[in-house]
Every structure is written in C-alpha cells, then in structure tokens.
N, C-alpha and C positions, 0 to 999 in steps of 0.2 A: 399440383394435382397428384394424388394418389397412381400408382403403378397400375392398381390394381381398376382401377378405374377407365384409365386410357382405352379409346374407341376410335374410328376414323381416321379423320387428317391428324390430331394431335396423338394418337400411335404409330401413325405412317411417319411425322416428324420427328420425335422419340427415336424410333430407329433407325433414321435417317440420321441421329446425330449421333447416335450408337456406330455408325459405319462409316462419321466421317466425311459424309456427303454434304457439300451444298446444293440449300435448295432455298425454293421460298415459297410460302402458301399462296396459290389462284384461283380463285374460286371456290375457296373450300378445299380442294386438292392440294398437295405436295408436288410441285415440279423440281427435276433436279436443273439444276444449275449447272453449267459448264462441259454438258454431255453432249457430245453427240449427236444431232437430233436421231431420234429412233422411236419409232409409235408405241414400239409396246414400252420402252423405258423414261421417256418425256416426262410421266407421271409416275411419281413414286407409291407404292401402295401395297406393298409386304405383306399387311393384315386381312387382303382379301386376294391378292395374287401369290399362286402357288409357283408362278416361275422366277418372284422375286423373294418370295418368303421363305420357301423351301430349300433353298442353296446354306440361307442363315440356320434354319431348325438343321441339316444335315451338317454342318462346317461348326457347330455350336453344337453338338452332339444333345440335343433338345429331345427329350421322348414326349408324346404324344398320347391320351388316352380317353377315352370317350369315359366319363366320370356319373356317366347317369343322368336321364334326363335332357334339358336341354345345354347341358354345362362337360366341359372339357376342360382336363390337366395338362400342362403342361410343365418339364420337369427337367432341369438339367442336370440333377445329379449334385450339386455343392450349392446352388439360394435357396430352394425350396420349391414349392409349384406353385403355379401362378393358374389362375382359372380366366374363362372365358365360353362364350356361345358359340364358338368356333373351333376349331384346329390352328388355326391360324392366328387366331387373338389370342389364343390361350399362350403358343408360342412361341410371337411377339415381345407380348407380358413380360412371360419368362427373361427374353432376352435383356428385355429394357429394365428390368429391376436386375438383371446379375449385372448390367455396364451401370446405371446410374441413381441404383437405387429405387426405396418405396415412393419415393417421391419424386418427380420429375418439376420443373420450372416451365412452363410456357411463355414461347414468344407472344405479344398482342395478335392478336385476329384467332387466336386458338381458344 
C-alpha cells in the first residue's frame, strides 16, 4: 500500500515496525506485545495519540503545518512532506516513508 495512503491500524502498524515494536492486530487495533500492561500503552495508536506520536514528530525532528483546508504537512527535512487530515497522520506519514519507504507491505487482516 502506498505511504501516502496509510490511515488507522495499518499506520499505527507501519510505525509500530518503524520503532521495532511487537505487536499484533485485535480488533482492528494494534496491541503491543511484550509490554508491560499499561492502559494508555496496551494499544498502540501514534496516528491519533499525541502522547505516543508526539515523542516520534519531536525525536524525528518532523515539522508540522496546517497546509490549508482540511489537509496538513508534514516534513522532515531530507524525504519530502507527506500529507494528511491530521497533524498526526501527516507526521506519521512522514515517519513511515523516511524508515520504509512509498510503499509499505501489509500483514493479512490490514
């Protein structure tokens, strides 16, 4: 699937493999695997949580920028910008095409 595309659990898995993490999809969800239990981190979800996403756009020097409308850039500085309906999807984006490219692979159930 296209970088640019990516939305949901198949973004929240994208950079869940971007970071390394096991996890496996439940219910449409990303769960991490091997954590800790912990209610806010049980489930993985970057693309709409700012206290997991945001650590990445800050440590990945990611800028941010309201692009007009309902659409946001996102911009690391060396891939190029990646867009999104969000701040957060746009950012994501970003991350997951500068680690794996315009194209990602999906596991089955994504």
């Amino acid at each position: 699937m296209k970088t640019s595309k990516l939305t949901g659990a198949a973004l929240d898995w994208a950079v869940a493999k971007c970071e390394g993490l096991t996890v496996n999809i439940d219910g449409g969800m990303v769960r991490l695997i091997g954590q800790p239990f912990d209610r806010h981190y049980d489930f993985w979800a970057p693309s709409t949580d700012w206290e997991q996403g945001g650590p990445i756009i800050a440590r990945e020097r990611i800028s941010v920028r309201d692009d007009g409308g309902d659409r946001w850039a996102a911009d690391d500085g060396i891939h190029g910008a990646a867009y999104g309906p969000t701040p957060l999807i746009a950012a994501m984006r970003c991350y997951v095409a500068s680690k794996l490219g315009d194209k990602v692979e999906l596991p089955e159930g994504l």
